[in-house]
C-alpha positions, 0 to 999 in steps of 0.5 A: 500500500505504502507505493500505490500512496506514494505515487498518488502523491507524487502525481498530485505534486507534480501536476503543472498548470493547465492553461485552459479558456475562459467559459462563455461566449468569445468577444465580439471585437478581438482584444487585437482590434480594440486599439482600431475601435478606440483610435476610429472613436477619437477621429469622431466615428460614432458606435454604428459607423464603427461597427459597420467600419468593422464588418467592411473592413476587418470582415467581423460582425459586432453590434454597435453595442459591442463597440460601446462596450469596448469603449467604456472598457477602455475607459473612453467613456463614462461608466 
């Protein structure tokens, strides 16, 4: 009994962390893209022009919530 206790042991100590992914639904805009939405925001675009700049462009489909909500993340809008 002494090894079948000392190899569960041994197993439980060595274990290294896994990487894994967060549960739930991936983001509408990419964390690579938040940089686009915030620079397109200080040029004077609005949340639907944004939206819209992204589908044509980048060939993504967020809602212009979605880029209201990235925006206030960033902190460019009051909470």
């Amino acid at each position: 009994m002494t090894t079948t206790d000392d190899s569960i042991g041994q197993a439980l100590n060595i274990a290294a962390p896994v990487k894994s992914r967060k549960p739930g639904r991936p983001r509408a805009i990419p964390v690579e893209l938040e940089h686009v939405v915030a620079n397109f925001h200080r040029q004077g675009h609005g949340y639907r022009a944004i939206a819209r700049i992204l589908r044509e462009e980048y060939h993504i489909n967020p809602h212009y919530s979605s880029v209201r909500l990235v925006l206030k993340r960033l902190g460019l809008l009051p909470a």
